[in-house]
C-alpha positions as CSV (number, residue, x, y, z in Angstrom):
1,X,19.9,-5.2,-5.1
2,X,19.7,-5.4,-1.1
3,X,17.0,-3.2,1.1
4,X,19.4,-3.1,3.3
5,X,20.4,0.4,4.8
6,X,17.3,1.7,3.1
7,X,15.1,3.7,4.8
8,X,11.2,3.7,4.3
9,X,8.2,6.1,5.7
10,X,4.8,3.6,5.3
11,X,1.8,5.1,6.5
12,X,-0.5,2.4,8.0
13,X,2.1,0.2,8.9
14,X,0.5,-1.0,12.2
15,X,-1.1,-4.1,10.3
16,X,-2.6,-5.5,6.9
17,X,-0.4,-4.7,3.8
18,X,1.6,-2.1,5.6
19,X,3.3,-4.5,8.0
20,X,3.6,-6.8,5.6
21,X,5.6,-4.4,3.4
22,X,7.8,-3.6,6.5
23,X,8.4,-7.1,7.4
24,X,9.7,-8.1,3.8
25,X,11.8,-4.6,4.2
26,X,13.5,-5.6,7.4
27,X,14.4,-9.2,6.7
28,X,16.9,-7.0,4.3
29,X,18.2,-5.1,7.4
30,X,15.8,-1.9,6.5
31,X,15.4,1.1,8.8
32,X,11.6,1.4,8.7
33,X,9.0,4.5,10.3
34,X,5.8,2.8,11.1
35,X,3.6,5.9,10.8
36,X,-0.2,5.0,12.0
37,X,-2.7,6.1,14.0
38,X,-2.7,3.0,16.1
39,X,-0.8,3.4,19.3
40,X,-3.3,1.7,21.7
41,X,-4.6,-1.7,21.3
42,X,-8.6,-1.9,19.2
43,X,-11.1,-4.2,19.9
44,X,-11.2,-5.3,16.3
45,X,-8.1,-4.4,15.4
46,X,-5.2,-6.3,15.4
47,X,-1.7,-4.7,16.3
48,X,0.0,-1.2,17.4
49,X,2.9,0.8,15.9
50,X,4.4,-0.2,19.1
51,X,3.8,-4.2,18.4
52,X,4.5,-3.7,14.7
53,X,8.2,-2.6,15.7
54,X,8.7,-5.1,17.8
55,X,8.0,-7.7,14.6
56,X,10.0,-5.5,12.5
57,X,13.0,-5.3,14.8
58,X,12.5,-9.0,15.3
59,X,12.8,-9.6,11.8
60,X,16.2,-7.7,11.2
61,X,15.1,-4.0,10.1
62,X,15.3,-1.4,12.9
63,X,12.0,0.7,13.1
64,X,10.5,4.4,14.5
65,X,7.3,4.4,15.3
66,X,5.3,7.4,14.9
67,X,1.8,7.8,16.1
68,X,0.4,10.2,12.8
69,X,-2.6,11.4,11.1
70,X,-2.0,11.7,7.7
71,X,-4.8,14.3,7.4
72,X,-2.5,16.9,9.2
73,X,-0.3,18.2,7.5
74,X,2.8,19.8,9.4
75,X,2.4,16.8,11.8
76,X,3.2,14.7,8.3
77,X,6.0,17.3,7.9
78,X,7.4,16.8,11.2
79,X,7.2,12.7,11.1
80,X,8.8,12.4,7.5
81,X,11.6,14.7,9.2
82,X,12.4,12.8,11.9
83,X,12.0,9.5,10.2
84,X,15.2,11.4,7.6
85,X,16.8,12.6,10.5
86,X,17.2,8.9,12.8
87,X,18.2,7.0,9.8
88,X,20.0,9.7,7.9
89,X,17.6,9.9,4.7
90,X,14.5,8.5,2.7
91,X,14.7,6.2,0.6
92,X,11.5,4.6,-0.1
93,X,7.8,6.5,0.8
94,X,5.1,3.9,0.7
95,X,1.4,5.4,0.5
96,X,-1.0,3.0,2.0
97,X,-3.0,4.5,4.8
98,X,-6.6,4.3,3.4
99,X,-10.3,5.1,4.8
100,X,-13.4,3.1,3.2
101,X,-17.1,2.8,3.5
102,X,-18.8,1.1,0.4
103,X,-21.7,2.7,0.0
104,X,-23.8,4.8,-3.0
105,X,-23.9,8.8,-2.3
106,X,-27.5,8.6,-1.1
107,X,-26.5,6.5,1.8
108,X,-23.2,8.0,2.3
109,X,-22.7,11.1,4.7
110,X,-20.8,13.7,3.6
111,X,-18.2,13.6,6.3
112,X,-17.4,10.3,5.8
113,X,-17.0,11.3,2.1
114,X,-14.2,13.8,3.5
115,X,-12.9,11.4,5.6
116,X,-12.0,9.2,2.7
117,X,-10.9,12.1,0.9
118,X,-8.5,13.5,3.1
119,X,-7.0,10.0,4.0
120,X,-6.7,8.9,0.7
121,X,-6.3,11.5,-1.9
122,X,-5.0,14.3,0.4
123,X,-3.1,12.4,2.9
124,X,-1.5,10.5,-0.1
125,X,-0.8,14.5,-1.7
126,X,0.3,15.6,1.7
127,X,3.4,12.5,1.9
128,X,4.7,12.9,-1.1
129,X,4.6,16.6,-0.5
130,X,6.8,16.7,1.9
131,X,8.6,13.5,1.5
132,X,10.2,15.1,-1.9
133,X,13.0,17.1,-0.8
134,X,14.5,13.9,1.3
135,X,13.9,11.3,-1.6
136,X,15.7,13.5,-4.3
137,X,19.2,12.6,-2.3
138,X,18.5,9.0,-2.1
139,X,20.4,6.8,-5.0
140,X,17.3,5.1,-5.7
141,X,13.9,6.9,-4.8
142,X,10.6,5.5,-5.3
143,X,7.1,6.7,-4.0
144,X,5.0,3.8,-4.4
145,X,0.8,4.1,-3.5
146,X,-1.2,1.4,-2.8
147,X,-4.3,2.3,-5.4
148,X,-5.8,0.9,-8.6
149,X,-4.9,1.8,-12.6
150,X,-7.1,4.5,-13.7
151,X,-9.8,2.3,-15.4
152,X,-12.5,4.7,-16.1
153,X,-15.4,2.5,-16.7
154,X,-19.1,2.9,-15.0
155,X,-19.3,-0.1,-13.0
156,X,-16.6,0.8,-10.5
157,X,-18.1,4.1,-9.4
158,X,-21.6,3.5,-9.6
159,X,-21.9,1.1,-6.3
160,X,-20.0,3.6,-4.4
161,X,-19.2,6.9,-5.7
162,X,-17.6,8.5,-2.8
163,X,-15.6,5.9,-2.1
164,X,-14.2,5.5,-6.1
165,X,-13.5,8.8,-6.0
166,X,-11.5,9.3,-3.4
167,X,-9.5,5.9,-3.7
168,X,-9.2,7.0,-8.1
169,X,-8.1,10.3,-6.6
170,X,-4.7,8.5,-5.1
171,X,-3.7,7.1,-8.2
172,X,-4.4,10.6,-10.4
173,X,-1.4,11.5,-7.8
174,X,0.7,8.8,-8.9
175,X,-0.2,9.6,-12.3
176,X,0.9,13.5,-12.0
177,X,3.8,13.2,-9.4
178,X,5.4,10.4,-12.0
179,X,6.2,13.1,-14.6
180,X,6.7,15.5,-12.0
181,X,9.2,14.3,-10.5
182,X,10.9,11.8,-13.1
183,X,13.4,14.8,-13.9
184,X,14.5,14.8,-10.0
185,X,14.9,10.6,-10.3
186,X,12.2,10.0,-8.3
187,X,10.0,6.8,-9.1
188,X,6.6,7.0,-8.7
189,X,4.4,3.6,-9.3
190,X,1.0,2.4,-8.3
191,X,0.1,-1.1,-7.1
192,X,-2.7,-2.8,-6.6
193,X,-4.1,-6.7,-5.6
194,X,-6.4,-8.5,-8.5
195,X,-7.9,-10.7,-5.9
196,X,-9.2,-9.2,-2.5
197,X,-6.8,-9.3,0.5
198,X,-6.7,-11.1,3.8
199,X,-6.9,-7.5,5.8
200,X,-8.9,-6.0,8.9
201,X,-11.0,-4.1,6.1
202,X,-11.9,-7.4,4.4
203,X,-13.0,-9.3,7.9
204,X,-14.8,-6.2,9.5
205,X,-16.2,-4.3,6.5
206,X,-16.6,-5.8,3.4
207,X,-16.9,-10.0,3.9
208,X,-16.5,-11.4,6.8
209,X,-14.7,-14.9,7.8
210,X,-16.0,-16.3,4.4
211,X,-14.5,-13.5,2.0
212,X,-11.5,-13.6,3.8
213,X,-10.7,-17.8,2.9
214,X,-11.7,-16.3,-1.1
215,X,-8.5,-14.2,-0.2
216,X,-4.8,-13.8,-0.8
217,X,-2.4,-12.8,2.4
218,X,-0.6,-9.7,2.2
219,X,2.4,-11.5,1.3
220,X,2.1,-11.3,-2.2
221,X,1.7,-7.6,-2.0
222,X,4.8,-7.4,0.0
223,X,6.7,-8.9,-2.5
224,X,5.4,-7.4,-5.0
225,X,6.5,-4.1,-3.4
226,X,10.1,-5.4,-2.9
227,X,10.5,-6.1,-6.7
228,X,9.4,-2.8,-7.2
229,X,11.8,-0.9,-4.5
230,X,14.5,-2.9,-5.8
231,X,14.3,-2.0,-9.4
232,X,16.2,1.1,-10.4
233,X,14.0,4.0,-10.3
234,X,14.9,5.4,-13.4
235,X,13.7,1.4,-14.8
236,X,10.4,1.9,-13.4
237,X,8.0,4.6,-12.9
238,X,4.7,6.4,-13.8
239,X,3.2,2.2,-13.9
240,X,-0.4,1.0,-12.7
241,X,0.9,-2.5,-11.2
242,X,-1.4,-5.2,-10.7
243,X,0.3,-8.2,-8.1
244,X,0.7,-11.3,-9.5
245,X,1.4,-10.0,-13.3
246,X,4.2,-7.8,-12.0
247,X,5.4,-10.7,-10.2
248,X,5.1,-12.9,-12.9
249,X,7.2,-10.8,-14.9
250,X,9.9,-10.9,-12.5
251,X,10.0,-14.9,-12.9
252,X,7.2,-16.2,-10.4
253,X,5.3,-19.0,-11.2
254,X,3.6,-20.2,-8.3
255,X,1.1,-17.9,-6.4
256,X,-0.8,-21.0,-4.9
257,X,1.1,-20.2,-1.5
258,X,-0.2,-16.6,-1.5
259,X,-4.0,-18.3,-0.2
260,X,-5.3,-18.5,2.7
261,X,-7.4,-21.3,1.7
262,X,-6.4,-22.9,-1.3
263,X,-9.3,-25.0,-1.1
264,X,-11.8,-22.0,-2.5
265,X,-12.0,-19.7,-5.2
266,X,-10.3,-16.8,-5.0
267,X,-12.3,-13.6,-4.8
268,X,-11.5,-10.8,-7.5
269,X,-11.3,-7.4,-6.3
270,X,-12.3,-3.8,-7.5
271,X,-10.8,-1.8,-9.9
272,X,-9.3,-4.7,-11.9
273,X,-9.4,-3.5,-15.6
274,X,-11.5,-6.3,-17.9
275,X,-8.1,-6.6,-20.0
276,X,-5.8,-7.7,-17.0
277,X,-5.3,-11.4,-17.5
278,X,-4.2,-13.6,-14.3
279,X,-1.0,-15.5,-15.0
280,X,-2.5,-18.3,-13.2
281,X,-5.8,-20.5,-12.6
282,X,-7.8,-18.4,-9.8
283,X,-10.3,-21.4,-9.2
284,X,-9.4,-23.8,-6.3
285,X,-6.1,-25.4,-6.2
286,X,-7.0,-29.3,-7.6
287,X,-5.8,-32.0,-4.9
């Protein structure tokens, strides 16, 4: 199964995992909306929706880019519209815009908690909301959300409440909408990385240079994705996906090209239940 002619809505698609999800898209020929808030260029941030098309186009998709804030709703309404309208449809809604501060409630302030919240758990409600009617006519729907399996364990709330919450909060949607909407044929999956990931948010927030060579580019969650949007939804659906298993199960073997240094260690992330075992060594790659 080809991407191509497929159309896909990714929110924060300017850069990180977004783009890369995008990029693997369009090398298929896949009509893609870029919806971000990023149209001018950040200090610290790499990449617009503007400069994301451009790679997109470059790399054989065609692509809309849409300056939006997932945290308003009829302007969420009005960009899923018009990404339905240019290409003719929907067949792919990909969930990744996400807000983050790590940091426990006493040192958190509240806004910032609703920040995260109506990103993450909202803004992920608010897509799929209105993305719904448009998917049910595609021949293969999925709503895939870039959040971890629902492992309810102490440990990965207590260092940062607000933020667990609101990032658990995107995959209790994934969890509801996948039995909401498996009558209409509508795949709904989860997926998250089990090491940390070469992003902005690594670099600037939560690492620095030195977490970032622990990491894994967001190639292997691009791929990852395109097993998924290529599998029948009625195959797949209602699943907590953690990167390299899923992709190991599709008949990968070799992750060693998914560092960015392959000299260190790489660096597990949150949310990874204890039970999830890595189909390959995670230590440094031997000379």
């Amino acid at each position: 199964m080809s991407l191509s002619g497929k159309t896909l809505f990714i929110t924060g698609a300017s850069r990180g995992i977004g783009k890369a999800i995008a990029l693997r898209a369009a090398r298929d020929g896949a009509n893609i909306a870029i919806a971000a808030k990023t149209a001018e260029p950040h200090p610290k941030l790499e990449g617009t929706i503007f400069s994301a098309a451009e790679e997109i186009e470059a790399a054989g998709g065609k692509a809309l880019p849409l300056v939006l804030d997932v945290r308003d709703d009829e302007a969420v309404k009005r960009a899923i519209d018009k990404t339905a309208e240019t290409f003719g449809g929907l067949d792919i809604l990909v969930n990744n815009a996400s807000a983050i501060q790590l940091t426990p409630l006493a040192q958190t302030d509240m806004k910032r908690f609703d920040l995260m919240h109506q990103i993450n758990t909202r803004g992920t409600l608010a897509c799929s909301k209105h993305a719904i009617e448009h998917l049910a006519k595609s021949d293969n729907p999925h709503i895939l959300t870039l959040s971890p399996p629902l492992d309810m364990q102490e440990k990965w709330f207590a260092p940062f409440t607000p933020y667990s919450i609101a990032k658990y909060g995107m995959s209790l949607v994934v969890l509801g909408l996948a039995g909401e909407l498996r009558a209409k044929g509508i795949a709904v999956n989860a997926l998250w990385p089990r090491t940390t990931i070469a992003t902005a948010a690594i670099k600037n927030i939560i690492g620095g240079d030195a977490l970032m060579q622990q990491s894994r580019t967001p190639d292997i969650l691009a791929d990852a994705a395109y097993e998924i949007f290529t599998t029948p939804s009625g195959e797949l659906s209602g699943q907590f996906l953690i990167d390299d298993t899923f992709l190991a199960s599709r008949g990968v073997t070799d992750f060693d090209g998914y560092r960015v240094d392959p000299s260190v260690a790489l660096a597990p992330d949150f949310f990874v239940p204890d039970d999830s075992v890595a189909p390959c060594d995670l230590g440094p790659v031997k000379a």
